[in-house]
C-alpha positions, 0 to 999 in steps of 0.5 A: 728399186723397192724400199728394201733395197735404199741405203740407209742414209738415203731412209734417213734423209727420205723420212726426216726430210719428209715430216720436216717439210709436211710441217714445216710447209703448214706455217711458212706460206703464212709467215707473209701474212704473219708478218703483214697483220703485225708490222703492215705489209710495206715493212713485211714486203722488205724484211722478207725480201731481205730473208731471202737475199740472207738464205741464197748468201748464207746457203752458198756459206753452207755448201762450202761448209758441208765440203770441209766439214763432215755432213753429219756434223754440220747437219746435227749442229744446224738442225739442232740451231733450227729447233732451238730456234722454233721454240724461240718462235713458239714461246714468242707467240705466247703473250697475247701481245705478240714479242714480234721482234723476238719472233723476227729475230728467230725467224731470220736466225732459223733461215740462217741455220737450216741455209747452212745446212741444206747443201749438206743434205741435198749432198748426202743423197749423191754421196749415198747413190750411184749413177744407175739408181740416182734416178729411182732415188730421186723419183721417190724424194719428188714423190714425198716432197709434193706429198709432204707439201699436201699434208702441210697444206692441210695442217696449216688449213685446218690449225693456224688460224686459230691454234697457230702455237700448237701448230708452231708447238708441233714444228719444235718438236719435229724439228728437235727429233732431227738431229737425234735421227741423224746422230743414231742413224746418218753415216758419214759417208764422203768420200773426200773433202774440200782442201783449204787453198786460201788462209783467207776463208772468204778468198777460199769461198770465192774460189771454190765457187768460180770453180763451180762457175767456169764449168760451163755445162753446169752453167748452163743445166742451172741457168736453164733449170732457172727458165724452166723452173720459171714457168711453174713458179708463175702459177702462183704469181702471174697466172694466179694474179690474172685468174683474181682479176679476169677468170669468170666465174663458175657454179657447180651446184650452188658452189661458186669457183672464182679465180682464186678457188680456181687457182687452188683446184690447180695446186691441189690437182698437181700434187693429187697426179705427182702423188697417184702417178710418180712411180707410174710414170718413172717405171714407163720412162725406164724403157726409153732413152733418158735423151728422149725422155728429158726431151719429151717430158720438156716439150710437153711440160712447156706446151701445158704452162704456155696454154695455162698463161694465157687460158682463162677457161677451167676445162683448158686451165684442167685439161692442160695443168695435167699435161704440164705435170706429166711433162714435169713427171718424165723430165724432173727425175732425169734431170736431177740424177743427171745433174747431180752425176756432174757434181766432183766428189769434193765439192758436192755440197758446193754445187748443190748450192751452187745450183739453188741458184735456179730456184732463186733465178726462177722466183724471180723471173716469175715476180718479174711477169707480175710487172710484164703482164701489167703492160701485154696481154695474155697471149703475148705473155704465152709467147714470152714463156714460150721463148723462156720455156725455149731457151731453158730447154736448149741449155739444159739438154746442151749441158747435160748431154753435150761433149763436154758435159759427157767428159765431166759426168764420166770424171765425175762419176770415177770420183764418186766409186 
């Protein structure tokens, strides 16, 4: 599918996501340590802990929100909250006594807006595609997401230690241009709205996503992508601790790479192959049966990050970090497009929140392996992944391509044209 040939909305989301997100990602990896040098690492521990919990509620909100309401209203209105809240940031580091409180205010109203408004854009990308191309959609939106992670770390390396309010500057400004390409440029195209069945609008919330919740083969695509998810999230927690603790130190012409360079070279070589090899990958896993593919491109995923738990050698922890993203490269788009042709065309914004759930789930299962590994050994650790590695993929395989699951694809699916 050349670019020519996307629909509009899906250009807008493509491109805004992208800048949103290159700059965007060059500040919040530091907002920990922001936060930890301003109001000691206790009380930053608890208010981003508390972030979180904010973000996964008001996101659910969101996704009701952007099923009763047009998209492009809701985005236009949350994007242009967020802007006015990274100015907020962004003037707020002007003294050289830092307003931190303002700062924290801005910082958590910012979560607020743009959790409100994210179900709404995953949900444009299913209300511009169709079941046939929503695969090749998908593949570019990873591509840029991970190039877009690349150029942030960059951004961030080079500008917010010592231009942390240009950089802060930057994102205002990415962020104000937003709402004024979704006004010229986004299309409402949804086909159908939520219908309010409760006065009460908390009750109406509640119901909509135990709608969500008794469908059992979405149940299980979220819940299994939360195991799956796990494992790479576990990168950057418990194999990113092990590796600072236990990884011996290696010299390559007098450049010394320890555990955390290590763990750096692991991150930067991910996003190098997702980058060079996407499109590669997703063009040879066309001829195939998708069964298979999602099938295989687990397997050798789980295979690469069961070795990688454990490995403490950089040849094996390279060797098998590539076999890990490959296996994410072959199963990745299969199981966004397919999870998204489960999604009603009602209530899509619902369950993309809905389905946020496996990211939340999988933060969490891999902060859990910090405490585990304080207490197995290595190997035993790379058995534990192994059996979540293995239950996450016998849920979501069952709940893509089960009977029942097939049944609500094809309901799905006639909503939607």
């Amino acid at each position: 599918m050349k670019w020519k040939e996307y629909p509009r909305n899906i250009k807008v989301r493509l491109i805004t996501s992208f800048f949103n997100r290159a700059v965007s990602s060059a500040v919040m990896p530091f907002m920990a340590l922001f936060f930890a040098e301003e109001i000691g690492k206790v009380a930053a521990g608890m208010f981003l802990i508390f972030t979180v919990v904010i973000g996964f509620v008001i996101n659910l909100v969101g996704g009701y929100i952007s099923d009763r309401l047009p998209r492009k209203k809701v985005l236009m209105v949350t994007a242009s909250l967020s802007a006015v809240f990274f100015g907020v940031m962004t003037i707020s580091l002007v003294p050289e006594s830092n307003w931190i409180w303002l700062f924290a205010f801005a910082y958590i109203a910012y979560i607020i807006t743009s959790s409100l408004g994210r179900p709404a854009i995953h949900a444009i990308i299913i209300d511009s595609t169709t079941p046939e191309n929503r695969k090749a959609v998908y593949a570019i939106d990873y591509w840029l997401v991970n190039l877009s992670l690349a150029v942030g770390a960059a951004l961030g390396g080079l500008l917010y230690m010592n231009h942390q309010i240009e950089l802060f500057l930057l994102l205002s400004i990415t962020s104000a241009c937003l709402p004024v390409a979704y006004a010229i440029w986004l299309e409402d195209l949804q086909a159908s709205r939520l219908e309010k069945q409760h006065k009460n609008v908390f009750l109406d919330v509640f119901q909509n996503y135990k709608v969500a919740f008794q469908e059992k083969p979405f149940v299980k695509v979220v819940i299994g992508s939360m195991f799956i998810f796990a494992a790479e999230f576990s990168l950057n927690s418990y194999i990113g601790v092990r590796l600072a603790e236990s990884f011996q130190p290696i010299s390559i012409e007098g450049f010394e790479i320890g555990g955390v360079r290590m763990l750096s070279i692991l991150n930067i070589q991910n996003m190098l192959l997702v980058v060079c090899f996407t499109f590669l990958i997703n063009k040879i896993t066309d001829r195939f049966n998708k069964k298979k593919v999602l099938l295989y491109g687990l397997f050798i995923y789980s295979v690469g990050y069961i070795v990688m738990t454990s490995a403490n050698s950089w040849y094996l922890l390279l060797l098998f970090s590539v076999i890990a993203t490959l296996g994410e490269l072959m199963y990745s788009p299969v199981r966004n497009a397919e999870q998204a042709n489960m999604m009603p065309a009602d209530k899509r914004g619902s369950y993309s929140a809905f389905s946020g759930i496996s990211f939340s789930g999988a933060d969490l299962i891999a902060r859990s392996t910090i405490i585990l590994g304080a207490y197995l050994i290595p190997t035993m650790m790379s058995v534990y992944m192994g059996l979540i590695l293995m239950l996450g993929i016998s849920l979501v395989y069952t709940g893509l391509f089960g009977k029942r699951a097939a049944t609500q694809e094809l309901t799905a699916s006639n909503a939607s044209s």
